[in-house]
GUBA-170119 format. One line per 8 residues: number of its first residue (from 1); their letters; for each residue y, x negated, z negated of N, C-alpha, C. Coordinates in steps of 0.2 Angstrom, whole numbers, plus 5000, padded with zeros to 4 digits. Layout:
<pts>
NUM) a) Y/X/Z/Y/X/Z/Y/X/Z; ...
</pts>
This chain:
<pts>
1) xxxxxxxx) 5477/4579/4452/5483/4583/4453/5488/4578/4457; 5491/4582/4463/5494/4576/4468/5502/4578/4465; 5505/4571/4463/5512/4574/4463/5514/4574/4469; 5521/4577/4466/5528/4580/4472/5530/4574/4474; 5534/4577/4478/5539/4572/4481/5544/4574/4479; 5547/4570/4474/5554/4572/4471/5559/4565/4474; 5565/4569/4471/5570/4565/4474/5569/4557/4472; 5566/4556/4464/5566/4550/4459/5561/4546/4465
9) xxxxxxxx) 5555/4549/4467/5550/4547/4471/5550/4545/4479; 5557/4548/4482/5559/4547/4489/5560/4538/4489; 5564/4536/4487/5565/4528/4488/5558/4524/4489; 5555/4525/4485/5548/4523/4485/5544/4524/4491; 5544/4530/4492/5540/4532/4499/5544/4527/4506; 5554/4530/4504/5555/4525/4510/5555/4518/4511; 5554/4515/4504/5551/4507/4506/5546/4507/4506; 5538/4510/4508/5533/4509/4511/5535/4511/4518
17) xxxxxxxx) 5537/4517/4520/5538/4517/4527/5541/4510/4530; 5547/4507/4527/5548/4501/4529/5544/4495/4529; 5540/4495/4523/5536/4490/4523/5528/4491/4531; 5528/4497/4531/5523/4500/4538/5527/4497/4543; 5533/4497/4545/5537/4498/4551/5537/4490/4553; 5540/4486/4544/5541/4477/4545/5531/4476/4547; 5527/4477/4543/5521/4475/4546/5517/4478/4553; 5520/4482/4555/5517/4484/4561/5520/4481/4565
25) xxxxxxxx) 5527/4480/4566/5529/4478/4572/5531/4471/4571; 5531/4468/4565/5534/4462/4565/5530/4456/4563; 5527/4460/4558/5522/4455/4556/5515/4457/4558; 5512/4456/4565/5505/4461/4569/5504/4456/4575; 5499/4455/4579/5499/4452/4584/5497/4458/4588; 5501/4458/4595/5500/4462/4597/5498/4462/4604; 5490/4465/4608/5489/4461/4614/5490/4467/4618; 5487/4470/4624/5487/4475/4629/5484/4479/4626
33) xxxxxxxx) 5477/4476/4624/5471/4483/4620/5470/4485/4617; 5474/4477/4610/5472/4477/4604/5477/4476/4601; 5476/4477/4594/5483/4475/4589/5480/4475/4580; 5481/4469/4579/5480/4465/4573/5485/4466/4569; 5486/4471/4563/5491/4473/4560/5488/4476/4553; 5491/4475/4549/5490/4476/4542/5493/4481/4537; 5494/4486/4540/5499/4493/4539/5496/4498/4535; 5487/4497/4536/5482/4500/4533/5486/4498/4525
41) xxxxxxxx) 5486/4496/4523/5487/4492/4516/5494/4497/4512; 5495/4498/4514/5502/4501/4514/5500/4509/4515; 5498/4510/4521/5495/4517/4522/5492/4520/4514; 5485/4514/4512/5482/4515/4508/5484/4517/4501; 5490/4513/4501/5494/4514/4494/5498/4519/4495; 5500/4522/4498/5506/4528/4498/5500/4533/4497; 5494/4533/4499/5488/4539/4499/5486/4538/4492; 5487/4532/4487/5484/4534/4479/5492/4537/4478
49) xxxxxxxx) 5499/4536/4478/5503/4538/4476/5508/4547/4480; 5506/4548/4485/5508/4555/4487/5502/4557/4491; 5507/4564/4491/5499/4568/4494/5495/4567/4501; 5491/4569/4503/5488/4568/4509/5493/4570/4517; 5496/4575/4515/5503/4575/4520/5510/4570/4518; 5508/4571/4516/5515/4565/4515/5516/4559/4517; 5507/4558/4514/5504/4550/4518/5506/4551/4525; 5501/4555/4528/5500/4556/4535/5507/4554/4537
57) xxxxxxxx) 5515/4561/4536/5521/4562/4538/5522/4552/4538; 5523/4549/4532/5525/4543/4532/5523/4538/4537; 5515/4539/4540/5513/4534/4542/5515/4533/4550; 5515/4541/4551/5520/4543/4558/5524/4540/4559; 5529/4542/4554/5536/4542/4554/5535/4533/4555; 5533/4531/4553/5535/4523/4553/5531/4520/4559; 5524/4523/4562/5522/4522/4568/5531/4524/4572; 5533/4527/4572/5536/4529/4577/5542/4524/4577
65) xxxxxxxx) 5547/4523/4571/5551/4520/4569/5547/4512/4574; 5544/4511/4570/5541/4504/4575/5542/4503/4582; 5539/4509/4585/5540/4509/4592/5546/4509/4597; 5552/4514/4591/5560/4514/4592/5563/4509/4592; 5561/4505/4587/5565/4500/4584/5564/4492/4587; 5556/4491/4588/5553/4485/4590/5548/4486/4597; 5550/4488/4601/5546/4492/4608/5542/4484/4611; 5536/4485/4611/5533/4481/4614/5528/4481/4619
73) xxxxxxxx) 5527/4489/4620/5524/4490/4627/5528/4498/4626; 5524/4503/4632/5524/4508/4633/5524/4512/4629; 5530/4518/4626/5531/4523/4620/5523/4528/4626; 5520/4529/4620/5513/4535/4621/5514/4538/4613; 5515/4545/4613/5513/4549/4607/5506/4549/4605; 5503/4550/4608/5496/4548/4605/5493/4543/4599; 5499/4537/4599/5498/4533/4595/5500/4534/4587; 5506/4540/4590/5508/4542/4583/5503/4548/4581
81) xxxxxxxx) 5499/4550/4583/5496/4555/4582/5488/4552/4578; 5486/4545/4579/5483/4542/4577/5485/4538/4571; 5493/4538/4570/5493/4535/4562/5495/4541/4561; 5497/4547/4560/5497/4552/4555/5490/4554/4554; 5485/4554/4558/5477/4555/4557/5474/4549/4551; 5478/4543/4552/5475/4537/4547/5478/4540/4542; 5482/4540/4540/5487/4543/4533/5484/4549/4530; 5481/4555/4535/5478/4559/4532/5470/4556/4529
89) xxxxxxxx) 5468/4554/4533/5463/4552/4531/5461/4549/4524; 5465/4541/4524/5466/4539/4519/5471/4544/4512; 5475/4548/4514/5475/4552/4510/5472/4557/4506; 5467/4562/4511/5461/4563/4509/5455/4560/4503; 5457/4554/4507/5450/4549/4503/5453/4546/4496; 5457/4546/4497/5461/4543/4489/5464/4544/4486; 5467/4551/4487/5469/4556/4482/5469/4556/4474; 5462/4556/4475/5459/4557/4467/5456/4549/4466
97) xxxxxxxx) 5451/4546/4467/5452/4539/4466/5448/4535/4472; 5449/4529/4470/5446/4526/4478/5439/4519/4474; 5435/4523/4474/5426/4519/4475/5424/4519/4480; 5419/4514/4479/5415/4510/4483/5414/4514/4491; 5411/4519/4489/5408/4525/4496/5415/4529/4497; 5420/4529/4495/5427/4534/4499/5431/4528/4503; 5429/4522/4500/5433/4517/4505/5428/4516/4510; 5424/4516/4510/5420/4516/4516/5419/4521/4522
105) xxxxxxxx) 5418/4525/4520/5420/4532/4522/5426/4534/4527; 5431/4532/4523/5439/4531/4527/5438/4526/4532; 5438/4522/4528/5436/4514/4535/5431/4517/4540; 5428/4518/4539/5422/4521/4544/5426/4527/4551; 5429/4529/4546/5435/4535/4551/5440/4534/4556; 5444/4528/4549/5449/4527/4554/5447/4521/4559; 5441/4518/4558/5442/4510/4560/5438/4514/4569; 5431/4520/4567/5427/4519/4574/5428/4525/4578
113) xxxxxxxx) 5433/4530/4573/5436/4536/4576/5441/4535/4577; 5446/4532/4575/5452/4533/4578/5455/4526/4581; 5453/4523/4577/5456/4517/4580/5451/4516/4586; 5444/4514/4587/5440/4513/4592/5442/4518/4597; 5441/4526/4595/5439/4533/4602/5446/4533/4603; 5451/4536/4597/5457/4538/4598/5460/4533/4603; 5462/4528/4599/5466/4524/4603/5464/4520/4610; 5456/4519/4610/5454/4520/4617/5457/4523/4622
121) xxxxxxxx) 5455/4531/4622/5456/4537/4625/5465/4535/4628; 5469/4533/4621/5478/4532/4624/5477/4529/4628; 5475/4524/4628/5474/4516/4634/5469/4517/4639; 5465/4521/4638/5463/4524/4645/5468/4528/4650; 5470/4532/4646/5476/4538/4649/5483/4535/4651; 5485/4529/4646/5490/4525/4650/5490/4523/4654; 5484/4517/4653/5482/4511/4660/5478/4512/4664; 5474/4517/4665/5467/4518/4667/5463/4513/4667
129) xxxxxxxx) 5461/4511/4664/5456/4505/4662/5449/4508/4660; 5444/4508/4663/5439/4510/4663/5436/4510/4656; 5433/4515/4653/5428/4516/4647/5425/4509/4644; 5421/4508/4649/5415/4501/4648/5420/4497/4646; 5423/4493/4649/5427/4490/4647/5431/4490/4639; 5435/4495/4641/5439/4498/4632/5434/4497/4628; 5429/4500/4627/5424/4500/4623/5419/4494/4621; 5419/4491/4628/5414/4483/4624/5420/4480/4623
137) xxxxxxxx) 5425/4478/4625/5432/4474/4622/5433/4475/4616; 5432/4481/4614/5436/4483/4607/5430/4486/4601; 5424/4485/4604/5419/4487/4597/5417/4482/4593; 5418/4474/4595/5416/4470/4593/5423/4468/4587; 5428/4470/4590/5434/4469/4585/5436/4473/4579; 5431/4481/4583/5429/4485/4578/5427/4485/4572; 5422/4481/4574/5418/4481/4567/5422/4476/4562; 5423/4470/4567/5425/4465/4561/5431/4468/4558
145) xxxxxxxx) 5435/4472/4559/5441/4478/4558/5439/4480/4552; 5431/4483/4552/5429/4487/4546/5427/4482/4540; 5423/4475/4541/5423/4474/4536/5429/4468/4533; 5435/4467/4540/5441/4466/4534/5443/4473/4531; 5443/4479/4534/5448/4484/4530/5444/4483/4522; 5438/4484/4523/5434/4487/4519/5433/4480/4512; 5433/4476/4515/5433/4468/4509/5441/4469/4505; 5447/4468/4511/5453/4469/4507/5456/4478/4503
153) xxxxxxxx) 5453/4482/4504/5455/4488/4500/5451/4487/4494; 5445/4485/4495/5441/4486/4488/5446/4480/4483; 5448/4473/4488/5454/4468/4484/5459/4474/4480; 5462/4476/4486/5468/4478/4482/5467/4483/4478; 5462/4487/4480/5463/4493/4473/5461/4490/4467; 5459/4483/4465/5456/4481/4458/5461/4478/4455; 5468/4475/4460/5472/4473/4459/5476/4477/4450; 5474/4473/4445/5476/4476/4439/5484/4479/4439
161) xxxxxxxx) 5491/4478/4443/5497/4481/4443/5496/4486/4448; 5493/4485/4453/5493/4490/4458/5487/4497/4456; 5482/4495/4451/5477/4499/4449/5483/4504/4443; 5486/4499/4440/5491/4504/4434/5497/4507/4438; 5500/4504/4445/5507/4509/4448/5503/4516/4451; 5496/4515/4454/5495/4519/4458/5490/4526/4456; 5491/4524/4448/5486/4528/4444/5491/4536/4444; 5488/4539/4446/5492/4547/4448/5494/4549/4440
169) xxxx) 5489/4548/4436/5491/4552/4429/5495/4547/4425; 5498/4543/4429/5504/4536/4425/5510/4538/4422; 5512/4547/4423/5516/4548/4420/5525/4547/4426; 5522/4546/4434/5528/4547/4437/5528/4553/4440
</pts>
């Protein structure tokens, strides 16, 4: 059962968006092609605590706040359209609970479809920077992507107070 988003539960959702906004834009390295940022983590928790659109909505909204707030290259929509597709996905996956093969699964999506193709295709369309190029630069970053996301999620969600706040049927 996914809860609502009730008033009690609004403050919560907007200290994750701020915590997405401070970790994307402040605490991230950010280079022309690539970007070292830890937002996943956050994404990930708001998708055990609200629903799959809400995730999505939040992950946007603080993609975008980021861009607004702490501009470090070129505003492109496309990128917001890439963390609303992460939040959905991670929302999808963790709805109901998050094991071994669903965080895989999500990592697997977000890390070589959206992160690798999606956000490729932006930075080809921005910069025009050839294919070959995006793609050998950025697979090998890829991967190692998937097995930090996929090492640190399995972490957090074992994490005993984060396994007891994020438990749906916890009575919030």
């Amino acid at each position: 059962m996914t809860p609502s988003l009730t008033v009690k539960r609004l403050p919560l959702l907007g200290m994750l968006v701020a915590m997405q906004v401070v970790l994307g834009s402040l605490l991230t390295i950010q280079l022309l092609l690539t970007k070292i940022s830890f937002t996943f983590i956050i994404i990930a928790l708001t998708a055990r605590l609200f629903s799959p659109l809400v995730t999505a909505g939040s992950a946007a909204l603080a993609n975008l706040l980021g861009m607004l707030l702490f501009p470090k290259f070129t505003f492109f929509p496309g990128f917001i359209l890439t963390a609303f597709l992460t939040g959905l996905v991670f929302g999808l996956a963790f709805q109901q609970q998050t094991n071994l093969p669903r965080i895989l699964t999500a990592n697997f999506i977000v890390v070589f479809i959206l992160n690798l193709f999606m956000n490729s295709l932006w930075l080809h369309i921005m910069y025009m920077t050839p294919w070959s190029v995006l793609l050998t630069t950025r697979l090998i970053q890829e991967i190692v992507t998937y097995v930090c996301y996929t090492a640190i999620l399995i972490a957090v969600f074992k994490v005993p107070i984060l396994t007891k706040l994020t438990t749906r049927d916890s009575g919030h």
